[in-house]
C-alpha positions in Angstrom: 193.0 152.4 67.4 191.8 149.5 69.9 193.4 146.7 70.3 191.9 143.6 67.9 189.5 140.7 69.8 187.8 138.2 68.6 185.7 137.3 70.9 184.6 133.7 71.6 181.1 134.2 70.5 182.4 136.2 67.3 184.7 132.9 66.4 182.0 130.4 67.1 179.0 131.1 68.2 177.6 127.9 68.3 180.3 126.7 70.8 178.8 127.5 74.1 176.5 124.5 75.0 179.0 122.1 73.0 181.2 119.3 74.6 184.6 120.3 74.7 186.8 117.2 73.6 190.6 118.0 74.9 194.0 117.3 72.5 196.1 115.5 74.4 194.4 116.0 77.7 191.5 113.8 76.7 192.6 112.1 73.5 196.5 111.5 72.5 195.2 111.9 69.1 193.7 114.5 67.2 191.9 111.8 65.1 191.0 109.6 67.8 189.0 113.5 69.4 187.5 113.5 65.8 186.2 110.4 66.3 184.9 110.4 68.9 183.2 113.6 68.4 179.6 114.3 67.8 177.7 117.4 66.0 178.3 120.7 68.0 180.9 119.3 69.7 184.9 121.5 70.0 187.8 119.4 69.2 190.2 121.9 70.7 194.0 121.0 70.6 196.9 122.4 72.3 200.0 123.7 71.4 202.5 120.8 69.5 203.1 119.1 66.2 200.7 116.4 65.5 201.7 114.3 62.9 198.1 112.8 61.5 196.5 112.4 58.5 193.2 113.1 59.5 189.5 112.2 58.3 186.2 114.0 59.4 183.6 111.0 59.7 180.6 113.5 58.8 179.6 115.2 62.1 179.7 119.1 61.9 182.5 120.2 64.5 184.3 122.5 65.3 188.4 121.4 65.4 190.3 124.3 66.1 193.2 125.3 68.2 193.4 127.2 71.0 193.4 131.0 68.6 189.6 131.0 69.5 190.4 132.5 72.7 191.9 135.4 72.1 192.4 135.7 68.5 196.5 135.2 69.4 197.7 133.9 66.0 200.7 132.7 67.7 198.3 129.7 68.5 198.3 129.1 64.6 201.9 128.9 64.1 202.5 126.5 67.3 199.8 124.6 66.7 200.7 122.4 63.8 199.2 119.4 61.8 202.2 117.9 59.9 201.1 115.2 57.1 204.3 114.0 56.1 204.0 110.7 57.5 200.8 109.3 56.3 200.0 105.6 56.7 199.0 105.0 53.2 201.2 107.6 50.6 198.4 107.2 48.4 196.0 109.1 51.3 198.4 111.9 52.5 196.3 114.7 52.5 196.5 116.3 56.2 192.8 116.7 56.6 190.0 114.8 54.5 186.4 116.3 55.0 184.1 114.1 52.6 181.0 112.8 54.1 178.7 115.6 53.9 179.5 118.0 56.3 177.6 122.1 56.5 179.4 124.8 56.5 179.0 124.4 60.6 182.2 122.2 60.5 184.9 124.4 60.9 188.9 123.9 60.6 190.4 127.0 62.5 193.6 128.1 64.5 196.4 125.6 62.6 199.1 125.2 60.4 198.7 122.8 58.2 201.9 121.6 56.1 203.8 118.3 54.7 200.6 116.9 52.9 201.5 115.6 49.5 198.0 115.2 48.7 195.6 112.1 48.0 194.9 109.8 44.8 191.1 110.9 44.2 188.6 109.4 41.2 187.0 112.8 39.8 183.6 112.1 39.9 182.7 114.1 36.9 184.7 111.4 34.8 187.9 113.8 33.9 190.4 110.6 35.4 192.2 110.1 38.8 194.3 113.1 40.4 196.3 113.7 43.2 194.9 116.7 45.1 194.7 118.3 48.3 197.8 118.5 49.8 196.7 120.4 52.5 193.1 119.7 53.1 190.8 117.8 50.4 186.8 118.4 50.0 184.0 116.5 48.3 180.3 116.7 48.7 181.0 118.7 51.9 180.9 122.6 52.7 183.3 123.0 55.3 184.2 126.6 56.6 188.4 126.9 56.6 189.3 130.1 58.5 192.4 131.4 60.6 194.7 128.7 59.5 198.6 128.6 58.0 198.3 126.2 54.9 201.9 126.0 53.8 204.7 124.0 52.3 202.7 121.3 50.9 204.5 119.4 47.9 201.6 117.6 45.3 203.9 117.4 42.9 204.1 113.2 42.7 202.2 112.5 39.0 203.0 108.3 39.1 200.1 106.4 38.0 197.5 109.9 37.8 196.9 112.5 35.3 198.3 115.2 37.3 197.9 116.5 40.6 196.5 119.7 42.0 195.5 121.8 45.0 198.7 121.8 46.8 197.0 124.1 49.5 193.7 123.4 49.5 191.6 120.8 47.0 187.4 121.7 47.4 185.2 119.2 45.0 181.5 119.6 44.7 180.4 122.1 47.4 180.0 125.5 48.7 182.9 126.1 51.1 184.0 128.9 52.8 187.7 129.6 52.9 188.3 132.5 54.8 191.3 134.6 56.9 194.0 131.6 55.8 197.1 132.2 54.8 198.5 129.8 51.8 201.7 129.8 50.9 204.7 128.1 49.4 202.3 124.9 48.0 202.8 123.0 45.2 200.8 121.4 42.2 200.5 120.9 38.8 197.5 123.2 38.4 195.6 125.4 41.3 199.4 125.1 43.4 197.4 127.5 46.3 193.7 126.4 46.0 191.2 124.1 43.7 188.0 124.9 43.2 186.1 121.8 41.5 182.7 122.0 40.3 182.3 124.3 44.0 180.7 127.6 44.5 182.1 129.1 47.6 183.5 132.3 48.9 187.5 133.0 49.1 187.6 135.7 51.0 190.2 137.6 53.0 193.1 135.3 52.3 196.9 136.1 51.8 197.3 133.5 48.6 201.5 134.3 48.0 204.5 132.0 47.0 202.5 128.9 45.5 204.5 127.1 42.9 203.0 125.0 40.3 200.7 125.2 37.1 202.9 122.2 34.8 199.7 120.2 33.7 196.3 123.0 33.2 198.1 126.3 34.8 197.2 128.4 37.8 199.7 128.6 40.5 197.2 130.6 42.9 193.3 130.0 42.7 192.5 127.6 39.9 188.6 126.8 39.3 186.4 125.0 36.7 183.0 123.6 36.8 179.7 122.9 34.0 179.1 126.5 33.1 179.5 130.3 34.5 175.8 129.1 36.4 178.8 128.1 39.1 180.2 131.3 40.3 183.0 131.7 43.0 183.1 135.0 44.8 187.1 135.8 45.1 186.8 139.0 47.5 189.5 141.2 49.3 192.5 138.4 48.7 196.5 139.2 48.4 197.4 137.1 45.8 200.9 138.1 45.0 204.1 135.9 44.3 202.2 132.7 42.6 204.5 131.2 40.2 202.6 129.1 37.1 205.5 127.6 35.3 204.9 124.9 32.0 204.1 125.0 28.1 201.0 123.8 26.0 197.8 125.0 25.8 197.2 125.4 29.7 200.3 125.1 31.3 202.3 128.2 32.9 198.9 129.9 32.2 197.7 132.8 35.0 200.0 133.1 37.8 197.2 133.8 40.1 193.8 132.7 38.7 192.9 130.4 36.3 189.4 129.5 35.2 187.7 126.5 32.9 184.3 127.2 32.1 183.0 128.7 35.4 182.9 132.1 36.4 184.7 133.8 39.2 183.2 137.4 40.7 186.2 139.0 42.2 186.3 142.2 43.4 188.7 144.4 46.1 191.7 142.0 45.3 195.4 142.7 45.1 197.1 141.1 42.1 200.7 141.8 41.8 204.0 140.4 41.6 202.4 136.8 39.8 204.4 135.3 36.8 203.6 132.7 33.9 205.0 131.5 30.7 202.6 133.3 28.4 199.7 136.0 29.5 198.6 137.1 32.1 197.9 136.9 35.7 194.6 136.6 35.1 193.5 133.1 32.5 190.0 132.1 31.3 189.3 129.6 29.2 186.2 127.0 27.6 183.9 130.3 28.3 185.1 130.9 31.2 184.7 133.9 33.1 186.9 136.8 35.4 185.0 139.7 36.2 187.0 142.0 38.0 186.2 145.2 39.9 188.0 147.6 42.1 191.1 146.1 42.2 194.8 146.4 42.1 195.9 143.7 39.4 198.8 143.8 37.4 199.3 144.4 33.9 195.8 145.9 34.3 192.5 144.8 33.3 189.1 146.5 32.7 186.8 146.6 35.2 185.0 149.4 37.7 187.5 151.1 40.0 190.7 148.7 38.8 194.2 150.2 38.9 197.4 149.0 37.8 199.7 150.3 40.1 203.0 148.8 42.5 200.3 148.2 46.1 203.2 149.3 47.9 203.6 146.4 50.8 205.5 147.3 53.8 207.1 143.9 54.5 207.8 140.8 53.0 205.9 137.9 55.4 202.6 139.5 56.2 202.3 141.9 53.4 200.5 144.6 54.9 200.3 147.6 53.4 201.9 150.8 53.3 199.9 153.9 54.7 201.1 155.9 51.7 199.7 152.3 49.4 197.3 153.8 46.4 195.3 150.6 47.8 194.3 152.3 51.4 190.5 153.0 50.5 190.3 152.0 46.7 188.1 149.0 47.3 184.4 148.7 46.5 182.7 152.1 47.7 179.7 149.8 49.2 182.0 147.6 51.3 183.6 149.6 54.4 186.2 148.0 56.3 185.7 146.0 59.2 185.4 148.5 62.8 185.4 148.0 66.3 184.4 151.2 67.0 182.2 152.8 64.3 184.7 155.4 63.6 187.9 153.6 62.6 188.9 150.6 60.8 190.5 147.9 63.0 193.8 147.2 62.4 195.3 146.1 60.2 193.0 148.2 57.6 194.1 151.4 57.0 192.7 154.9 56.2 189.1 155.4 56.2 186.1 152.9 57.2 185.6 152.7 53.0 187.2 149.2 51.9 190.9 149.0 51.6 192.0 146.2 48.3 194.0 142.6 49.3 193.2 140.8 52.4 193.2 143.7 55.2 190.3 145.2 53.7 186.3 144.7 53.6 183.8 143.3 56.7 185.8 140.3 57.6 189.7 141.5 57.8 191.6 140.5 60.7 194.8 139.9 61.6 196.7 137.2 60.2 200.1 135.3 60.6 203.1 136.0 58.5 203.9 133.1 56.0 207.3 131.9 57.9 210.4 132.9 57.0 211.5 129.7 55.9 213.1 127.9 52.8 210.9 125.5 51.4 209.0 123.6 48.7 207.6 126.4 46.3 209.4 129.3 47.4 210.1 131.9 44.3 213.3 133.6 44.5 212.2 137.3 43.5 214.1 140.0 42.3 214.1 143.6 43.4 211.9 143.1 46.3 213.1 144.3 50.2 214.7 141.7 52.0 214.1 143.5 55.6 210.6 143.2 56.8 208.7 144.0 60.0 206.2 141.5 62.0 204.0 141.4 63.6 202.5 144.5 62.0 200.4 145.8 63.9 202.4 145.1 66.3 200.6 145.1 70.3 202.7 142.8 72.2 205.9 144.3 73.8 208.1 144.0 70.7 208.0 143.5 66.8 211.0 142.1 65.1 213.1 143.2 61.7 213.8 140.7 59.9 216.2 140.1 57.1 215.2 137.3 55.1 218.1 136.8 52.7 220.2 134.6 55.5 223.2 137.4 54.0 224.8 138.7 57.0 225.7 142.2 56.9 226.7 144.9 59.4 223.2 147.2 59.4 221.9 150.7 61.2 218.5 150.5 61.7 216.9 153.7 63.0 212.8 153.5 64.2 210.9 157.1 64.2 207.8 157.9 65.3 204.7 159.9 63.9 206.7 162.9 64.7 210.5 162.1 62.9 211.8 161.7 67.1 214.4 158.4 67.2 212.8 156.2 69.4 215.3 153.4 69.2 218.2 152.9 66.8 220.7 149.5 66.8 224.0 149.0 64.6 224.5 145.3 64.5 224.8 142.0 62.7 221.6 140.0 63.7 219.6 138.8 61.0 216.3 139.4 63.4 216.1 142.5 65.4 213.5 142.5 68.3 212.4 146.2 68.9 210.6 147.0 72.1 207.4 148.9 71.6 205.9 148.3 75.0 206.3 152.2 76.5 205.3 153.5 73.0 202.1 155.5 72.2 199.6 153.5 69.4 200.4 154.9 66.1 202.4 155.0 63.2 206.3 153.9 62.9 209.3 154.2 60.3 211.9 152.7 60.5 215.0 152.3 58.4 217.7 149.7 58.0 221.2 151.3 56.2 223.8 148.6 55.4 226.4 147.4 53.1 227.2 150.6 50.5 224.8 152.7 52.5 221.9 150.5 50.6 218.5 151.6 52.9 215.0 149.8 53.3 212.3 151.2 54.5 209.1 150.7 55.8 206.6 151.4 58.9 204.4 149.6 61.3 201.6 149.7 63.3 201.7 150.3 67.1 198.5 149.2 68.6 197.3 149.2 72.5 
């Protein structure tokens, strides 16, 4: 399989005849590059933590890091916008788009993290909430793509009715949030992502670890609107891990989706490993709707070409998928898999060009960044899941690394094999994160294996690609 690029007219084609506004070269400031910035223009920022609470003044722009080059997502990790230190702790969202902007201003290449969200009058007259922890919306169709939107705590209820959208808060618009990975947010309904009174698109994100659902439930995608005339289109997501936790009517209601009035059209999804008080992963209420096709949800739930069966991830960060996963072309038979080639799917898609389910399947999978392996705000503890995990996967670098993310230090064997059951590398140590060179190996197929205390063994593979 090739190599993955993005190319630069692929990421943003409208970029080429745009001024290219440099963060710090230009502006200390990523705000002070926003400002300045006019429609068409790049705000493009380098490597570093920024701690800014920042405001789009209504231009369409593109602010992104520097990920549109070459699709490296190590530019998303590295590239960080922290909003833990907001001037005002009643505005501590880390970005505020709300002045109108088209779906031509674009938020891309970041992590975004330590936004406790802002105090925000609903307009539709349901009280004042905090929301948006991570990024807030209203009146404005942003696009949100390639971004890390993690560890953000709106969890502070003093002097609102509750608070919301941990990850991501979208009010009164038609945004598209795609390629993101949301994790480990917190709220006290939509923990991962609000969708209020918005159409939009969620597509292609890895939704996992969101905490949160106290107040009206929904620890993963939570949406509500007028009537199912307001549909959201919830397409090839991994939504896995959410945690709705509270009593009452709404609360600790649908781990992963919750819905008031409006409907959401979800299809070639991966829904697993969600909890909640009482029901299911899945919760619609005041008429509204959860149509659901071709995908892997938990529990199960009727609907064209849904299964009910474990998706078989082969790590713990990324969650990609197992070659052997029943998932690996069980998505929509009119949806094929993203290719760079016309014959096979680019990585990290498996199988066949037909669609694979959860978010490295369909026309717009790439790759993405693990959620970091990291103790924070939000994070479930989970039983019986693997603790050793491999990233990047696909791996095309030089190296991927094992990781064991239960900070237990143990004595381990870990063997890797290739397509044909040869050892091509094997380690008995203590390390908690094994780097395993890959450089000198052939693209394919790996599994390895990790024996340690009592002869317990993981396993798992990943994905060589050149």
């Amino acid at each position: 399989m090739k190599k993955l690029l993005l190319t630069f007219g692929m990421l943003c084609p409208f970029l080429a005849p745009a001024t290219i506004l440099n963060v710090p070269g230009n502006y200390s400031t990523i705000q002070a590059a926003v400002n300045a910035a006019v429609a068409g223009d790049t705000v493009l920022v380098e490597p570093g933590m920024y701690f800014e609470n920042i405001r789009f003044t209504g231009q369409d722009i593109l602010l992104t890091s520097r990920y549109y080059l070459n699709s490296d997502t190590s530019f998303i990790s590295s590239t960080i916008i922290n909003g833990s230190q907001p001037q005002n702790p009643d505005t501590a969202s880390c970005i505020l788009v709300t002045n109108g902007e088209t779906s031509d201003c674009v938020i891309q290449g970041f992590t975004i993290t330590g936004g406790a969200g802002t105090i925000w009058l609903d307009v539709h007259g349901a009280g004042t909430f905090r929301e948006g922890g991570g990024i807030l919306t209203e009146f404005a169709s942003p696009t949100i793509r390639f971004n890390i939107i993690r560890d953000n705590p709106v969890t502070d209820n003093n002097g609102v009715n509750a608070t919301g959208g941990g990850g991501i808060r979208c009010g009164d618009g038609d945004p598209l949030i795609a390629n993101n990975v949301i994790c480990r947010n917190q709220g006290e309904y939509g923990a991962g992502i609000v969708m209020n009174y918005c159409t939009g698109k969620i597509v292609n994100n890895l939704i996992v670890n969101n905490t949160g659902g106290q107040a009206f439930g929904g620890a993963g995608v939570w949406c509500t609107g007028t009537n199912t005339m307001t549909v959201v289109k919830l397409v090839n997501n991994t939504i896995a891990y959410n945690d709705a936790v509270g009593s009452g009517t709404y609360g600790g209601k649908g781990g992963a989706v919750f819905v008031f009035s409006v409907r959401v059209d979800s299809y070639n999804n991966i829904i697993w490993g969600n909890t909640q008080t009482a029901g299911g992963p899945l919760a619609a209420f005041m008429g509204g709707q959860i149509p659901a096709r071709y995908s892997d949800i938990q529990g199960g739930y009727t609907g064209v070409g849904n299964i009910n069966v474990d998706p078989m991830f082969s790590d713990t960060m990324c969650f990609h998928l197992d070659s052997l996963s029943p998932c690996v072309d069980a998505g929509d038979t009119l949806i094929t898999d993203r290719t760079t080639d016309s014959i096979n799917p680019a990585p990290p898609a498996l199988g066949t060009l037909r669609s694979d389910m959860g978010c490295y399947g369909g026309f717009d999978e790439y790759v993405l960044p693990c959620c970091p392996a990291v103790s924070g705000v939000g994070m479930v503890a989970l039983e019986n899941r693997k603790i050793w995990s491999a990233y990047p996967n696909p791996a095309a670098n030089g190296t991927f690394t094992l990781y064991n993310s239960s900070a237990k230090p143990e004595t381990v064997t870990v063997i890797v094999r290739d397509m044909l059951g040869k050892t091509v590398f094997e380690k008995r140590t203590t390390e908690s994160k094994i780097q395993v060179p890959v450089s000198a190996w052939p693209a394919g197929v790996y599994s390895w294996q990790v024996t340690g205390n009592e002869n317990r063994q993981e396993q798992g593979r990943v994905m060589i690609t050149k």
